[in-house]
VOBA-413257 format. One record per residue (C-alpha): residue in three letters; x, y, z. Coordinates in steps of 0.05 Angstrom, whole numbers, plus 5000, padded with zeros to 4 digits. Example, Ala and Ser with C-alpha at 12.3 -4.5 7.8 and 13.67 -1.06 7.14 Angstrom:
2
ala524649105156/ser527349795143/
//
This chain:
229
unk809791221795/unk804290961844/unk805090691908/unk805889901903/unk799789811942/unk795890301897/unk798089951828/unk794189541782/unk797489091733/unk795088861669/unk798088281618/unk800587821664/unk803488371714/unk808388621659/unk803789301660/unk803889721705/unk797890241712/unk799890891736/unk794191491736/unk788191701694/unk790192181636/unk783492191607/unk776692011589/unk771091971540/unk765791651506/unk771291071479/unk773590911547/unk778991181592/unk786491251582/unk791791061633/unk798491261643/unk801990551645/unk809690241653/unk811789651619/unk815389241664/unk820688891618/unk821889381569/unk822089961620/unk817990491580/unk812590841594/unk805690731549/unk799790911545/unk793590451563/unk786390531535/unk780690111576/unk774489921529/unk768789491543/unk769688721505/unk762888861495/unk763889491442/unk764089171376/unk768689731355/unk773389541395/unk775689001349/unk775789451280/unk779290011322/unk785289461331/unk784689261258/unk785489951239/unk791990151288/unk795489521283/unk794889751205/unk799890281228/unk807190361210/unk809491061207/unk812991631249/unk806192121247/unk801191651272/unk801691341348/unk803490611349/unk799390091374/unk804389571418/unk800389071448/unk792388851459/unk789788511531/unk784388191541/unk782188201625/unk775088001633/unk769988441612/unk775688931589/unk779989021531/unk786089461537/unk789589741487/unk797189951499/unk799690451451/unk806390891443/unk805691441502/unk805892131472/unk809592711516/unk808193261489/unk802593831476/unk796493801439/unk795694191376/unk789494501412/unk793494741467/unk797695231417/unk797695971455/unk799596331391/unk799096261319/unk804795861291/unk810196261252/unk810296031178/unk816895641188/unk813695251234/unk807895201209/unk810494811142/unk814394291183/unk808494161219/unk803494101160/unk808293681118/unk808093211182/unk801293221198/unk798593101112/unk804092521111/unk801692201172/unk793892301149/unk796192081074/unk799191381107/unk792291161139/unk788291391067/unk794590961035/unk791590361074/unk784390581057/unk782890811125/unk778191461136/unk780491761208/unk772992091211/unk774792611271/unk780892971250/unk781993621289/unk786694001329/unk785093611398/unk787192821362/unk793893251346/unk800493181382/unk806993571382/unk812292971411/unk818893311425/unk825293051404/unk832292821441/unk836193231375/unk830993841384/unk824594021346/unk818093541348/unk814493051317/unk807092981303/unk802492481315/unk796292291300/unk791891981355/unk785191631371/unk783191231315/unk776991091355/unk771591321300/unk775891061245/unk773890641187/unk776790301139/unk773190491060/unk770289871051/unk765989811117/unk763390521106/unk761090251028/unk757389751059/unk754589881120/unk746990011128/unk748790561190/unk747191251163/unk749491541234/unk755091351290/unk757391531347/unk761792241355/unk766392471403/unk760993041421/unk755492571438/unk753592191500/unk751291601482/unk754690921506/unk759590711456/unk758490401391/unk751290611401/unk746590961341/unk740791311342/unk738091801291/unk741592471287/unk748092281326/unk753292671292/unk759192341280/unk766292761292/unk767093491318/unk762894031291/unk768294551282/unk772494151235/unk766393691199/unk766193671130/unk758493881115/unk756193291085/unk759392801141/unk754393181184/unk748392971141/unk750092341132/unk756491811165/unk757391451090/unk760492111068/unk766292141110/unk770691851058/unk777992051058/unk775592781036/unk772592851103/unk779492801130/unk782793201086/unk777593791095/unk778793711179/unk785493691164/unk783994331126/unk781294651187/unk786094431229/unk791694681197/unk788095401182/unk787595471261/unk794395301272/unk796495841226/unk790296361231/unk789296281316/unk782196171300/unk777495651263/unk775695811187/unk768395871202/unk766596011276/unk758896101260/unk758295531233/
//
């Protein structure tokens, strides 16, 4: 961990910030310790300001299940909301060298379509399922564990029925967050259904399922289904 002099604590000093691991349009990501249960978690800074920021926390606290990171705690500091989630050791789907081998390759797609089939359970539409939003978490007893990460674009079914938005913001734009503006694309090109691309209403749960689809023919293939595209 930091230096004492270099640490900043959040929540009433019981978090303990530790170093960047990230950052993006949805704010940045800290490396954190929780000072009475003595774990490690992960922090994510967002503006109070983001009216996202308050259906993102709907959506994880939603959450109950081994494939899909856990949200612990919310802080308000400020102009700042943090959001202090289950820390995730392990390696990003993305970061896969090789092809997986078809035994692993099952476990990890039963894991991954569970996880996924929990949040559409609950009537929740990810909206930027690929590869990168994929974790491999090792366990103590030996193999892994995948989760599911950044619910930051997510939606629940109801709010995409009814909102007047035909675009939103994606993890490839850079516009501030929560912004719009017409032809934003919403998600990641290489695994976005075609429709979602034309317009944000039709990223219903068989958006997911067809990033998913990408997703898992990468993992398995070493490449993306349509690299033109």
């Amino acid at each position: 961990m930091s230096n004492e002099s270099e640490r900043v604590f959040i929540g009433n000093g019981r978090y303990a910030l530790d170093r960047m691991l990230g950052a993006g349009g949805a704010g940045v990501v800290y490396l954190a310790f929780d000072t009475i249960l003595g774990r490690w978690v992960a922090v994510k800074k967002t503006s109070s300001g983001d009216d996202t920021v308050s259906r993102e926390a709907k959506v994880m606290a939603s959450f109950h299940h081994p494939n899909i990171v856990m949200l612990h705690d919310i802080i308000e500091e400020g102009d700042s909301i943090f959001f202090v989630m289950e820390f995730v050791l392990g390696q990003a789907l993305e970061e896969l060298a090789q092809p997986m081998t078809e035994e692993a390759f099952r476990e990890f797609a039963t894991q991954c379509l569970l996880g996924l089939g929990s949040a559409h359970e609950k009537n929740v539409v990810h909206r930027d399922v690929k590869a990168g939003n994929i974790m491999l978490a090792p366990l103590a007893e030996g193999g892994y564990r995948v989760k599911i990460l950044d619910f930051g674009l997510a939606r629940f079914v109801s709010e995409l029925a009814n909102s007047g938005d035909s675009t939103a913001l994606g993890s490839n734009t850079k516009q501030a967050p929560g912004s719009t503006e017409a032809g934003t694309i919403m998600g990641s090109p290489d695994y976005m259904a075609p429709e979602q691309g034309l317009d944000a209403h039709a990223a219903d749960t068989r958006a997911d399922i067809y990033g998913m689809g990408c997703t898992l023919y990468h993992l398995l293939a070493g490449q993306m289904p349509f690299p033109e595209k």
